[in-house]
C-alpha positions as a Python dict, from the first residue, in 0.01 Angstrom:
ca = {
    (1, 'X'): (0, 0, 0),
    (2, 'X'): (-365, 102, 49),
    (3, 'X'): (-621, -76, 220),
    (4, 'X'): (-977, -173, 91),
    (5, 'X'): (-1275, -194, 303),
    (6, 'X'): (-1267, -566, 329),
    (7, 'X'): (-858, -607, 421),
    (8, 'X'): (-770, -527, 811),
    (9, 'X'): (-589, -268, 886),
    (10, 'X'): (-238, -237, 935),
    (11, 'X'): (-158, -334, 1301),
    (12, 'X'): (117, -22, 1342),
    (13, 'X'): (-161, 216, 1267),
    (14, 'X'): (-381, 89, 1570),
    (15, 'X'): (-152, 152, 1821),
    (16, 'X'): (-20, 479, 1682),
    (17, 'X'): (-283, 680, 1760),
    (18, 'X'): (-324, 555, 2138),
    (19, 'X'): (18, 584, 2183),
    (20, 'X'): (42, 900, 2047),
    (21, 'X'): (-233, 1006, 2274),
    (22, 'X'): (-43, 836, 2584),
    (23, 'X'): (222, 1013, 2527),
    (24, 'X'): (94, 1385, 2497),
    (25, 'X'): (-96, 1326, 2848),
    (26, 'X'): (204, 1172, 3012),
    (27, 'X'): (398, 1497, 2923),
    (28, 'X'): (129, 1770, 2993),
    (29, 'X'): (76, 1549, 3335),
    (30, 'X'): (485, 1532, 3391),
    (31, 'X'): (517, 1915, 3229),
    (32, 'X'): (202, 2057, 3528),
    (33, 'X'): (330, 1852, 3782),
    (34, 'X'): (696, 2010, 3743),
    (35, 'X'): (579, 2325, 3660),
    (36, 'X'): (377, 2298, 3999),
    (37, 'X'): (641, 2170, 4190),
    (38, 'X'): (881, 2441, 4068),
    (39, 'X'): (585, 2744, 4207),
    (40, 'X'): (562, 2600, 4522),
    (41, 'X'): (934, 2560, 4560),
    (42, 'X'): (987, 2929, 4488),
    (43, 'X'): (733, 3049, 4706),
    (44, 'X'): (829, 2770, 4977),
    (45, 'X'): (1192, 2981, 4969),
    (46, 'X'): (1036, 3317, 4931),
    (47, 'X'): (919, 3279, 5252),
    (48, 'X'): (1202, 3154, 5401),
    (49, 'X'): (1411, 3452, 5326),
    (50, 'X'): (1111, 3686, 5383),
    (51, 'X'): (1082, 3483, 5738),
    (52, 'X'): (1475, 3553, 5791),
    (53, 'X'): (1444, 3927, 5688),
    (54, 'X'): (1202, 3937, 5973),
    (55, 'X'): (1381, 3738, 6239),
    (56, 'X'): (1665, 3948, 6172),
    (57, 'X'): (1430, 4268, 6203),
    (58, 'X'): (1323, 4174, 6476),
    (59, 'X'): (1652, 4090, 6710),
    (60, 'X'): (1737, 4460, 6555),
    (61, 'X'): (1433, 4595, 6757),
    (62, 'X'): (1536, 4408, 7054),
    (63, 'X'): (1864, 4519, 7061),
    (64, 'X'): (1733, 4899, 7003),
    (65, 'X'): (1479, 4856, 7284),
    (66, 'X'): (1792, 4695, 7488),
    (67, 'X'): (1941, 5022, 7407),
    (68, 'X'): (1659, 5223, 7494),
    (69, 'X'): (1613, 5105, 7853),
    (70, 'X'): (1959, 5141, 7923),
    (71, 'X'): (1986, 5495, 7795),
    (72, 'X'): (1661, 5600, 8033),
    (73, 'X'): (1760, 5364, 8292),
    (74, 'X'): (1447, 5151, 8268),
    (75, 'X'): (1233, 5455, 8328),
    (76, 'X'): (909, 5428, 8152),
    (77, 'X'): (579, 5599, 8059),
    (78, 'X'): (238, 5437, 8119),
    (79, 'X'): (-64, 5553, 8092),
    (80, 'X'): (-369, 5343, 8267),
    (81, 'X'): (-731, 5528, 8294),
    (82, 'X'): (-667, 5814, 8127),
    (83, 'X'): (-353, 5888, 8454),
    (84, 'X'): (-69, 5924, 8330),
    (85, 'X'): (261, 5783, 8552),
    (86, 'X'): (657, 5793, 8528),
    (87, 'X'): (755, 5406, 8614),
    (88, 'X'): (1083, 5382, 8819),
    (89, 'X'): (1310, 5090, 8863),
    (90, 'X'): (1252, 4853, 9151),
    (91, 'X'): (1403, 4993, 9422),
    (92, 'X'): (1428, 5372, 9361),
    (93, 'X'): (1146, 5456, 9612),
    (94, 'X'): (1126, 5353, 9939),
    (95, 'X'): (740, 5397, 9995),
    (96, 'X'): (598, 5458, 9654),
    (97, 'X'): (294, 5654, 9650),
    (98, 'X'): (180, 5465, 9337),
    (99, 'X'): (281, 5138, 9178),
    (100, 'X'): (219, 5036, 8854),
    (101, 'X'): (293, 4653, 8748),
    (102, 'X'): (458, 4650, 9096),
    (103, 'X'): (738, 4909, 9032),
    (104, 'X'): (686, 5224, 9218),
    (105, 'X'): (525, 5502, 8993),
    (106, 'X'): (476, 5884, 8996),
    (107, 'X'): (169, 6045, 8890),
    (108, 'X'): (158, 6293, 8622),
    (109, 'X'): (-62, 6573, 8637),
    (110, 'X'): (-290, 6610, 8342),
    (111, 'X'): (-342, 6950, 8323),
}
C-alpha cells in the first residue's frame, strides 16, 4: 500500500518512530543507571573488606605492642630536647631524679 502526497499517513507509522526512540533512552537510562549502581556497589564493598583488612591489622599491632611492653616490662625510650631518657614503671624509683610524662626517668648520656 503506498501513500500519495495528498492521503494521511498511516497512523502505526507515527508512533513508531517515537516509540522507538522512547524505548532506546529508557534502556541506555535503565542500562547507566545499573551499570552505575553496580560500580559503586563494588567499590562500596571494596572498602569494606579493605576497612576489615585494616581493623584486623591493626588489633595485630596492638596485641604485638601488648607483647612488647610486657617483654621490657613497660620500660621505654624517649627522647625530648635532643636528652635522651630510659622511662621506668611507676613505682620503681623512690625519688626519681627525672620524670618524664610523670614516670620516673634516667638520663642518658649523649656522648
Amino acid at each position: 500500500m503506498r501513500t500519495t502526497v495528498g492521503e494521511p499517513a498511516d497512523p502505526l507509522n507515527a508512533w513508531l518512530r517515537p516509540l522507538m526512540a522512547g524505548l532506546v533512552l529508557f534502556v541506555g537510562i535503565s542500562g547507566g543507571s545499573w551499570g552505575l549502581m553496580h560500580w559503586l556497589s563494588v567499590s562500596i564493598q571494596s572498602r569494606i573488606e579493605t576497612l576489615a583488612m585494616l581493623e584486623v591489622r591493626i588489633d595485630q599491632g596492638r596485641d604485638t605492642l601488648a607483647e612488647i611492653e610486657e617483654t621490657t616490662w613497660g620500660v621505654t625510650l624517649r627522647e625530648l630536647d635532643g636528652e635522651r631518657f630510659v622511662v621506668l614503671p611507676d613505682g620503681t624509683l623512690a625519688n626519681p631524679p627525672w620524670t618524664v610524662g610523670g614516670r620516673p626517668a634516667l638520663k642518658l648520656l649523649s656522648e
